[in-house]
KEGU-297076 format. One line per field, with one value per residue (C-alpha): x negated, y negated, z; residue in one letter. Coordinates in nm, 2 decimals. Each point is the difference from the previous one (the first is absolute). Layout:
<nodes>
c1 (X/...)
c2 (Y/...)
c3 (Z/...)
resn (A/...)
</nodes>
This chain:
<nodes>
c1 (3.45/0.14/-0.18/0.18/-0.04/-0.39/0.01/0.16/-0.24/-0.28/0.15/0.01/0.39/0.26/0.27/0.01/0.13/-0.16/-0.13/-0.12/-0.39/-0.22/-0.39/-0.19/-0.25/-0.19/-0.16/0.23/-0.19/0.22/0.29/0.32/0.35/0.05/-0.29/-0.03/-0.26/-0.20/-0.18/-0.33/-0.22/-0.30/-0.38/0.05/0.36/0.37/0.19/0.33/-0.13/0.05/0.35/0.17/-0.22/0.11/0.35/-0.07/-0.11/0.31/-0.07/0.34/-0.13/-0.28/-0.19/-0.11/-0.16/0.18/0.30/-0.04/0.14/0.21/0.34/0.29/-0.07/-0.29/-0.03/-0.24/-0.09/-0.23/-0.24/-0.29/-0.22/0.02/-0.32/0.16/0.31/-0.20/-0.14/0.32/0.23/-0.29/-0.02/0.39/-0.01/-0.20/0.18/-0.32/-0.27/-0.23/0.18/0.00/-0.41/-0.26/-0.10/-0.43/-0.07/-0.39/-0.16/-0.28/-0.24/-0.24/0.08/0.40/-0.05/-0.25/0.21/0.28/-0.09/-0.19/0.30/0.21/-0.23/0.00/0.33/0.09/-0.25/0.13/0.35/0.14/0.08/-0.12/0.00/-0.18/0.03/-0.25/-0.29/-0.04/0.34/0.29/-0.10/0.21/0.11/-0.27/0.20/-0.22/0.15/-0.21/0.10/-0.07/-0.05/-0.16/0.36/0.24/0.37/0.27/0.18/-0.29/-0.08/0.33/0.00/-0.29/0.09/0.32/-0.22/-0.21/0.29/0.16/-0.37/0.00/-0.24/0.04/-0.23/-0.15/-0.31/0.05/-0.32/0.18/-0.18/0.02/0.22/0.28/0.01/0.03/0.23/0.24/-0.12/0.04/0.29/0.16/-0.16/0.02/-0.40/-0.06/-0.40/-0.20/-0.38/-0.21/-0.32/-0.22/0.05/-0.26/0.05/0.15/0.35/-0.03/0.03/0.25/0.29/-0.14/-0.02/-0.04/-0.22/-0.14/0.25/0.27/-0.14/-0.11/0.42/0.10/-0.14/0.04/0.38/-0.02/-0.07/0.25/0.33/0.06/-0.01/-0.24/0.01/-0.39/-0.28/-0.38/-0.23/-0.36/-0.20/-0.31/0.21/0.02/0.36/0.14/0.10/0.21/0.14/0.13/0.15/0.35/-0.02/0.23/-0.11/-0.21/-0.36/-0.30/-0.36/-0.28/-0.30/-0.36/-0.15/0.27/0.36/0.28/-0.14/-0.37/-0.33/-0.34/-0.28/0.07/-0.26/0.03/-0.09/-0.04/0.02/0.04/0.08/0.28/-0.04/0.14/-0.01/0.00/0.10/0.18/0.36/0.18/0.36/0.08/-0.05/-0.08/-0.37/-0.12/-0.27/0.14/-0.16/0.13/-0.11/0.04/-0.30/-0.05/0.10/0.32/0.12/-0.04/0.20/0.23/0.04/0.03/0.35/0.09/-0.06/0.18/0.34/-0.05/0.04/0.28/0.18/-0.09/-0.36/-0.26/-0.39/-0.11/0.26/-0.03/-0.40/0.06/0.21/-0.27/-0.25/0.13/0.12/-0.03/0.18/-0.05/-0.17/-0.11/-0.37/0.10/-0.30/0.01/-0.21/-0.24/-0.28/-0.21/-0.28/0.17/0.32/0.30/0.23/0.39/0.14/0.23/-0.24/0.09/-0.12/-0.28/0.08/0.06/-0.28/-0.21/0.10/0.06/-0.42/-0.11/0.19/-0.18/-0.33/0.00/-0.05/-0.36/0.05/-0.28/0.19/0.35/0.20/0.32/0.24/0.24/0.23/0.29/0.36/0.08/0.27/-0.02/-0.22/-0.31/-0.12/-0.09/-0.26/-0.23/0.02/-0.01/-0.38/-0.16/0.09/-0.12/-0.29/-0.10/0.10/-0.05/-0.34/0.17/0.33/0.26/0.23/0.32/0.35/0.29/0.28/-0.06/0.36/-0.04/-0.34/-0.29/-0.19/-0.32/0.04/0.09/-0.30/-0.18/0.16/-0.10/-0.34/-0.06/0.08/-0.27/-0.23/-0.27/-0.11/0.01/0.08/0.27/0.24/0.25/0.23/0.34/0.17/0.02/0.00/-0.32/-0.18/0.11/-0.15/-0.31/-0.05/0.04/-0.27/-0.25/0.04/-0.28/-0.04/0.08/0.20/0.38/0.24/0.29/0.28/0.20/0.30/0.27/0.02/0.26/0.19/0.03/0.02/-0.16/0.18/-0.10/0.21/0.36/-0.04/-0.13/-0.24/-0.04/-0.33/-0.17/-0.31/-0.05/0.06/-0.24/-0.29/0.09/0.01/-0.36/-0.17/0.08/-0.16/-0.35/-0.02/-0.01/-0.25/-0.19/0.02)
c2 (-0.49/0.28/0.22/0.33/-0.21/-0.02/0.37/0.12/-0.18/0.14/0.36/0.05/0.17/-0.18/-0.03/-0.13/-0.41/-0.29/-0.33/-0.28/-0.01/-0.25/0.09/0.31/0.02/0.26/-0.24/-0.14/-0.33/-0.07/0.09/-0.21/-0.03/0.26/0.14/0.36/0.14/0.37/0.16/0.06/0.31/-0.20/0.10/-0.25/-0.09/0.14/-0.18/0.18/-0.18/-0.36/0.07/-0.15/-0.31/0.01/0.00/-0.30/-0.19/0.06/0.34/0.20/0.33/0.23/0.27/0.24/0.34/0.03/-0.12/-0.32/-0.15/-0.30/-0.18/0.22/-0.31/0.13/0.17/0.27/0.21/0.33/0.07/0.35/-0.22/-0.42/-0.09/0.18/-0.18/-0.34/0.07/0.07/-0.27/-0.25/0.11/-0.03/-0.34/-0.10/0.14/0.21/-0.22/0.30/0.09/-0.30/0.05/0.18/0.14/0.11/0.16/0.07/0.23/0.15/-0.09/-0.29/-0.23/-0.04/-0.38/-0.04/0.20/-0.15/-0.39/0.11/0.16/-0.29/-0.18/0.18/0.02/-0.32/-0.17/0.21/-0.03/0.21/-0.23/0.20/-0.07/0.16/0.14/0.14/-0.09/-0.37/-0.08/-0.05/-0.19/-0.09/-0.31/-0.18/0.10/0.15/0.16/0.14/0.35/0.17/0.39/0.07/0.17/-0.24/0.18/0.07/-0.28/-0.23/0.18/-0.04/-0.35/-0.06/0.16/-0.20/-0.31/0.15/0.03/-0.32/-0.12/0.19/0.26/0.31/0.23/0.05/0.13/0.17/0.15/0.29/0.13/0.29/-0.15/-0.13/0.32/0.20/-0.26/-0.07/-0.36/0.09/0.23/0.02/-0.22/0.11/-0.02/-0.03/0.10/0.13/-0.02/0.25/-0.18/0.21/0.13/0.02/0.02/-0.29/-0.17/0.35/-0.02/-0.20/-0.17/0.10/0.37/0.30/0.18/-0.03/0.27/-0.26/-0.26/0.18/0.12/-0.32/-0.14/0.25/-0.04/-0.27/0.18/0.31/-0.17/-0.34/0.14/-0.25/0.06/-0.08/0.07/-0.10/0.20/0.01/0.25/-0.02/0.05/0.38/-0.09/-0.08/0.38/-0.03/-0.31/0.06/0.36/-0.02/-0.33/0.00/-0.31/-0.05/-0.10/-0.13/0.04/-0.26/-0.02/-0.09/0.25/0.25/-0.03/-0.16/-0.33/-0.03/-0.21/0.01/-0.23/-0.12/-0.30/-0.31/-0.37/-0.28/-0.34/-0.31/0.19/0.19/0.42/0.19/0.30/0.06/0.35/0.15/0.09/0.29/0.07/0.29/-0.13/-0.35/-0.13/-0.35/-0.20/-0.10/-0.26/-0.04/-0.24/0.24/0.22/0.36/0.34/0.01/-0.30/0.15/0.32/-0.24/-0.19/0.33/0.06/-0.34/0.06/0.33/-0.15/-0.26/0.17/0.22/-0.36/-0.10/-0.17/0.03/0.11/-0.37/-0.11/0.08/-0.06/-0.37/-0.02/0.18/-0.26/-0.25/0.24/-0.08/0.21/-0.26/0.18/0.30/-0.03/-0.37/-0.22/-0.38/-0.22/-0.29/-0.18/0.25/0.26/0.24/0.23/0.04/0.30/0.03/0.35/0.22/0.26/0.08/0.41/0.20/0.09/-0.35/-0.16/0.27/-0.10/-0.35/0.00/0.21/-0.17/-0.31/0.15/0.07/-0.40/0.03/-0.28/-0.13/0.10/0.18/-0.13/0.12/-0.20/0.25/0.10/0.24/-0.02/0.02/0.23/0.25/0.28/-0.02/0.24/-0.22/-0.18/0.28/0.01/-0.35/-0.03/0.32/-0.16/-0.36/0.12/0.26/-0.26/-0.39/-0.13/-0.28/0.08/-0.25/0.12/-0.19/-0.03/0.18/-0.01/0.05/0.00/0.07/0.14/-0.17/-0.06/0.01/0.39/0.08/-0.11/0.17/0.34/-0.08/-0.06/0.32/0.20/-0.15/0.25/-0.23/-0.29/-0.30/-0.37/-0.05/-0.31/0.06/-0.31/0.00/-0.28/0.07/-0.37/-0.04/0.30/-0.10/-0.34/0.20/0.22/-0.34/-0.18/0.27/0.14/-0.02/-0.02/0.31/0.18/0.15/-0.02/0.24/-0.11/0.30/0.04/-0.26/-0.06/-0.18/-0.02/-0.40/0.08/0.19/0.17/-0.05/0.08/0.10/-0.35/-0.09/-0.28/-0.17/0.09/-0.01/0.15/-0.22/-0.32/0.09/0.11/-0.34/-0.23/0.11/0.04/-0.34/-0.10/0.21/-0.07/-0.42/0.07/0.19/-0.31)
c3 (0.11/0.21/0.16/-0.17/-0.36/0.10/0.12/-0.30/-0.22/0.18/-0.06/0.43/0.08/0.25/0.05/0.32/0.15/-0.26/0.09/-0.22/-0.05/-0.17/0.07/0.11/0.28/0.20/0.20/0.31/0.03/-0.32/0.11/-0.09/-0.03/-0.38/0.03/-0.04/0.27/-0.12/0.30/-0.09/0.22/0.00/0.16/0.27/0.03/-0.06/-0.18/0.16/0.32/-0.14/-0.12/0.33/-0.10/-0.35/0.06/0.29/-0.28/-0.25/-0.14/-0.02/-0.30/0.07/-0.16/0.28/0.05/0.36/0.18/0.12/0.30/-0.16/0.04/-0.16/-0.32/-0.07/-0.32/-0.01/-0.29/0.09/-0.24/0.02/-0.11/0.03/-0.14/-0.36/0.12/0.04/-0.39/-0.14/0.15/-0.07/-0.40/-0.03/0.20/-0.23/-0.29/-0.09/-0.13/-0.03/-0.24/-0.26/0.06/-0.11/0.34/-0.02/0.33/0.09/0.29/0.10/0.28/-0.21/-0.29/0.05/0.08/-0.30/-0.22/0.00/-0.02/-0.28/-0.18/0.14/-0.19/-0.34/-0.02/0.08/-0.21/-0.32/-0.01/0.32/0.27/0.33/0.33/0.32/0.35/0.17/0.27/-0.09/0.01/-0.29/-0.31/-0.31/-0.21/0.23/0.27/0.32/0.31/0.33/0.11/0.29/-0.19/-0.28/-0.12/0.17/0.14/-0.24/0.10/-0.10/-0.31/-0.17/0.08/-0.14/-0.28/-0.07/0.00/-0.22/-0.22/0.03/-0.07/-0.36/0.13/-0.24/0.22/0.38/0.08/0.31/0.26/0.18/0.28/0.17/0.33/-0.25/-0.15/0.30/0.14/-0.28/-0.11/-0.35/0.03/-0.38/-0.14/-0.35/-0.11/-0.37/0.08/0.27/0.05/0.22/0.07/0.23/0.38/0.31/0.29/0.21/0.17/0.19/0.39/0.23/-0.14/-0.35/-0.11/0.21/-0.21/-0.37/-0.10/0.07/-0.14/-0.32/-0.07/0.11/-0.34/-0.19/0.04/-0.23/-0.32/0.12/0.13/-0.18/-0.38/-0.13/-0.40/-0.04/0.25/0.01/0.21/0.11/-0.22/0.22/0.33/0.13/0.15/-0.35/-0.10/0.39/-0.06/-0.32/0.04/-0.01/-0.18/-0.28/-0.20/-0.32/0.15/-0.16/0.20/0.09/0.12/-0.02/-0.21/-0.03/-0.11/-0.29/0.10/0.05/0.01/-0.14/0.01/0.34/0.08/0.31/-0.07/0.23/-0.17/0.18/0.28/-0.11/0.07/-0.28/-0.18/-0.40/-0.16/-0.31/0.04/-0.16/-0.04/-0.24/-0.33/0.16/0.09/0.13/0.17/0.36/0.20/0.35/0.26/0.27/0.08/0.05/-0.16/0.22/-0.20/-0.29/0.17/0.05/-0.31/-0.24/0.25/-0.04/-0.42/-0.01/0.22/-0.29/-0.31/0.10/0.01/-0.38/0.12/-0.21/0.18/-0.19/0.14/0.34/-0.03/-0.04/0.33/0.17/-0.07/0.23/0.26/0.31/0.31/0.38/0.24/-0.20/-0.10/-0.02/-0.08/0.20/-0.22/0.22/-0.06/0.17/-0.18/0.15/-0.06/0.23/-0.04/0.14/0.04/0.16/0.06/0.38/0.01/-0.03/-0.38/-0.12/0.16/-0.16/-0.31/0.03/0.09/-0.26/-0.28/0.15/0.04/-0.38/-0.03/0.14/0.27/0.23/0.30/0.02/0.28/0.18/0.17/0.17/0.24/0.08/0.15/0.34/0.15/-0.31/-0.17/0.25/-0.22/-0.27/0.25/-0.08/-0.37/-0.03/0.21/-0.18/-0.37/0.14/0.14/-0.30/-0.29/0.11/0.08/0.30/0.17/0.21/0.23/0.01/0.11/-0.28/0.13/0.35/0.16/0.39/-0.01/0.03/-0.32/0.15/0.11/-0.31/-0.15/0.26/-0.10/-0.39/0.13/0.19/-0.30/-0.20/-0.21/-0.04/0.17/-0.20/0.12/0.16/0.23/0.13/-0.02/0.15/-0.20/-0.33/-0.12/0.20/-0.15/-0.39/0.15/0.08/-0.31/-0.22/0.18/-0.01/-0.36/-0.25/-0.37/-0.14/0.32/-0.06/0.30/0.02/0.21/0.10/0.15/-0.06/-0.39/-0.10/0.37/0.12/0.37/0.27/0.24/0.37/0.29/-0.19/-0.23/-0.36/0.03/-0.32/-0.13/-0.32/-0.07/-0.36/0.17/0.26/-0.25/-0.23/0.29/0.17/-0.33/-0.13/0.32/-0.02/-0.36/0.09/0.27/-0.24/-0.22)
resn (X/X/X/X/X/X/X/X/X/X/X/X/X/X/X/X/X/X/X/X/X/X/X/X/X/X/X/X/X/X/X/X/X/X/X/X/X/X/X/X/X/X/X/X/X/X/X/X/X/X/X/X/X/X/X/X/X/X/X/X/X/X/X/X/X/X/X/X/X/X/X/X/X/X/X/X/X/X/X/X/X/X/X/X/X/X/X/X/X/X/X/X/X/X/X/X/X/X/X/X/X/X/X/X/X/X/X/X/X/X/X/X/X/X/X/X/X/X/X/X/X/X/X/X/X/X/X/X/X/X/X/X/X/X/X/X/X/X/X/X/X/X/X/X/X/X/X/X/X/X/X/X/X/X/X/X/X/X/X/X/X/X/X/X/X/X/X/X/X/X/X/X/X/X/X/X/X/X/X/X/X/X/X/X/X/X/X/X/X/X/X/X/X/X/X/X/X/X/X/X/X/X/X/X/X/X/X/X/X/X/X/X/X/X/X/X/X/X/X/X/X/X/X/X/X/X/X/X/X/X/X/X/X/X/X/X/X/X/X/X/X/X/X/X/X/X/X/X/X/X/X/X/X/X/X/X/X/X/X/X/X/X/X/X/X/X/X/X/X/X/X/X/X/X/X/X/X/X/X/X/X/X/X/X/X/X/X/X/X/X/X/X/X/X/X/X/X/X/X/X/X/X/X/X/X/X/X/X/X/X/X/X/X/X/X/X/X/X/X/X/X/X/X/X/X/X/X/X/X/X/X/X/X/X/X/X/X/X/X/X/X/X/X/X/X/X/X/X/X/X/X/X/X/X/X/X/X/X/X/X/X/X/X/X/X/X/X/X/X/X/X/X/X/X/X/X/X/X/X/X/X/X/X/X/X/X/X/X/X/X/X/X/X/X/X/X/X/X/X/X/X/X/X/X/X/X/X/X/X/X/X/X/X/X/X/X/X/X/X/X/X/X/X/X/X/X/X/X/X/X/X/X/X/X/X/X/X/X/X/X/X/X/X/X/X/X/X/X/X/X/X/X/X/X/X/X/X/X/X/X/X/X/X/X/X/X/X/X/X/X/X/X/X/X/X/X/X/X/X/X/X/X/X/X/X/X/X/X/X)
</nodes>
């Protein structure tokens, strides 16, 4: 295609030289002969500094917000702003597969990553093929990517999205966070629904959010600027009536006790060592018994957004509470089974909020002993180190201090820092390797006792001095209880 064909399509004027161009990239690493290079502003790099590289390596058409300093063959297209540039170009590469999909986009601070695999979920399972992007990856038509964001780049996006089309998808269930928001990830895409789930306050502080102000309008630009025809919000929330002015849509509420969607008769089970939580669903003129294996009240939060995204597609609230029965979302309140008499826990909870909550849901259970396995990531929001020890200390009864994702710190301070800010004393080891500190909670569990493991959910890696180290926190739990329960044999 040329480049003024793919310009046009993308509704950017020139009128300037043309060249031929056959992919899009705004990373120089892979830069080729007909590939069109966009130079990305990013927190750590520029991508206007690797455009000598980029042509080097074949690159002849660039999208730029500067002059560059490139042979008079270069072709370079100047653009206000090239991330908008990268999301449009990318869309009409792809011949705008956002477009032949119902696009579902959830944010808020909590629940996007449950949310949507649960919706993924309902729809799929009743007649609505749906895929999803988000925290754990890209999933559809038993397909299943890694990404690096939660909201991947525009580029990635639409590329996903095509698959998803050439895969039969018929709808996306996207997590938008605040970052691809405020840095045009999701720049128009044309949502069919939006979801507000709830917002606290985190992802504010170094290469995150300056302030909570900015992280706050961030978000709500989702339910003001992309003309979403249906929008779900938090009833229960305080930030709903902010998030929503402006908003345009039709919008149905949820929430616990409150709302269009609602719950009563909210009770937990454990049964062969399964955490749920039981309650009554209402939707309008619709009511039905939900049992999810997934404990806490937040689930249920969580599950009425998932219901009320749902019905505004033609899914009925029986409907959807038969998918939720065998939900099951990795690395969010994820339940490893063993041989043990004990519990073990997976979840993302990696700040002061969520660890609250992640222990109080699990303190409802009435184990033994609460444990919690946790840590917090190196390089980035210190500030969480203090949160995260006053909720440990306050709301487990045995705490272990591990590696996260460390990066170029060492794990072992970092515990350190969680410890000094404990509340209460309780017991407490500090255990650099994480593997060797799952190792130690297994062996010294009793019948009875609940371990949380905090931190890295669903992620298969740690990160330790600039690399991902495969790492699996299931396999770890699996392969050292299978050995105490023989010796306990």
């Amino acid at each position: 295609m040329l480049l003024s064909a793919l310009l046009r399509k993308a509704k950017i004027e020139y009128n300037g030289a043309d060249c031929e161009v056959s992919r899009v990239i705004c990373d120089s690493r892979a830069a080729e002969s007909g590939a069109l290079f966009v130079c990305i502003t990013g927190f750590a790099s520029d991508g206007h500094a690797y455009a000598e590289r980029a042509y080097a390596l074949g690159c002849r058409a660039f999208l730029a917000e500067k002059p560059l300093d490139l042979p008079p063959d270069a072709v370079v297209v100047l653009q206000d702003n090239t991330r908008k540039a990268l999301a449009k170009v990318s869309a009409a590469y792809y011949d705008f597969p956002a477009e032949k999909l119902k696009v579902i986009g959830i944010t808020g601070t909590k629940g996007k990553t449950t949310i949507s695999l649960m919706l993924s979920q309902i729809l799929s399972q009743n007649g609505i093929p749906a895929g999803y992007i988000g925290s754990n990856g890209v999933d559809f038509g038993g397909n299943h990517y890694d990404t690096k964001n939660t909201t991947p780049e525009s580029l990635d996006l639409h590329y996903y999205f095509d698959r998803m089309v050439q895969a039969g998808m018929q709808a996306v269930v996207l997590e938008v966070s605040s970052q691809a928001l405020y840095l045009d990830r999701v720049y128009g895409i044309p949502f069919a629904a939006v979801a507000f789930t709830n917002l606290a306050h985190d992802h504010i502080g170094g290469i995150e959010h300056p302030t909570f102000e900015h992280y706050r309008d961030a978000k709500k630009k989702l339910f003001t600027e992309y003309d979403a025809s249906f929008a779900v919000y938090n009833a229960e929330d305080a930030n709903s009536a902010y998030m929503l002015d402006g908003c345009t849509a039709l919008s149905n509420s949820f929430g616990l006790h409150a709302g269009d969607v609602y719950s009563t008769e909210i009770e937990p089970f454990l049964e062969s060592g399964v955490l749920g939580i039981s309650f009554t669903a209402h939707a309008l003129s619709e009511t039905c018994k939900v049992r999810l294996p997934m404990p806490g009240e937040f689930s249920v939060a969580n599950a009425l957004c998932a219901i009320a995204l749902a019905r505004r597609f033609g899914v009925s609230l029986a409907e959807s509470a038969a998918s939720l029965a065998h939900m099951a979302a990795a690395g969010r309140f994820e339940i490893v089974p063993t041989q043990l008499p004990a519990v073990f826990v997976i979840d993302y909870a990696h700040n002061g909020f969520s660890m609250t909550s992640a222990l109080t849901t699990l303190r409802a259970y009435a184990p033994k002993r609460l444990w919690c396995v946790t840590g917090s990531v190196g390089g980035r929001t210190q500030s969480r180190r203090a949160e995260i020890g006053e909720a440990v200390s306050l709301h487990a009864d045995m705490a272990v201090l591990t590696a996260d994702n460390p990066d170029f710190e060492d794990p072992l301070a970092i515990c350190e820092e969680i410890h000094a800010a404990f509340a209460r004393d309780i017991p407490c080891e500090c255990i650099a390797d994480r593997a060797e500190a799952i190792r130690y909670v297994v062996e010294n569990v009793r019948e009875g006792d609940i371990v949380l493991l905090a931190g890295k959910g669903h992620e298969k890696y740690q990160l330790i001095r600039g690399g991902n180290l495969p790492f699996s926190e299931r396999a770890l739990i699996e392969k050292y209880a299978m050995k105490a329960a023989a010796e306990l044999v």
